[in-house]
C-alpha positions in Angstrom: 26.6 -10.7 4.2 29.3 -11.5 6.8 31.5 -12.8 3.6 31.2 -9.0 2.5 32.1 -7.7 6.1 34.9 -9.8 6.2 36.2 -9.1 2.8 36.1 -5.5 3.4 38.2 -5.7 7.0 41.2 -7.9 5.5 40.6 -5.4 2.4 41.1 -2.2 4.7 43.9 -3.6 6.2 45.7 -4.8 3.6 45.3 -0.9 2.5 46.3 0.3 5.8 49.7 -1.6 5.8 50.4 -0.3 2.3 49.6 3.1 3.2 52.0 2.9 6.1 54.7 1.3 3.8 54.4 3.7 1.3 54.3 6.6 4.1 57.6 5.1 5.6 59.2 4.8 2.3 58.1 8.6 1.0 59.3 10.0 4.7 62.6 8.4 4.0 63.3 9.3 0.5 61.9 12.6 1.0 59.3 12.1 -1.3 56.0 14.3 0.4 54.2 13.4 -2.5 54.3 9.3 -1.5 54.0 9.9 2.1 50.7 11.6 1.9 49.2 9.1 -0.8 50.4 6.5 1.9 48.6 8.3 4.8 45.7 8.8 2.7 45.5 5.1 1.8 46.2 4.2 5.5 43.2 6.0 6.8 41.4 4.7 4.0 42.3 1.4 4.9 41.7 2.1 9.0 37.8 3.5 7.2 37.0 0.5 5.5 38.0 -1.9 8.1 35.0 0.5 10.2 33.0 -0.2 7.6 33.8 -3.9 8.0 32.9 -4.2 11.4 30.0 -2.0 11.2 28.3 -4.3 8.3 28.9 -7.5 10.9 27.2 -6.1 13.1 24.1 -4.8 12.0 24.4 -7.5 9.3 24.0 -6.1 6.0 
């Protein structure tokens, strides 16, 4: 299961760069809308890295 573990840590960060992309982008074109989906996606992201790390260690 460490395939899985690692698939979901390069998964959650590629969500957490997105989020913080589309956060940066929303805070500069005003757009609240964008900048919360990016936050929500970054912490998403930061959640399934977690989950990641959590799965390698107790290896399931």
């Amino acid at each position: 299961m460490t395939k899985l573990s690692t698939q979901d840590q390069a998964d959650g960060k590629i969500h957490e760069v997105k989020g913080a992309v589309k956060q940066k982008i929303g805070k500069l074109t005003e757009n609240s809308d964008l900048e919360s989906e990016g936050q929500a996606e970054k912490i998403s992201g930061k959640a399934q890295q977690v989950l990641g790390k959590v799965e390698k260690v107790f290896g399931n």
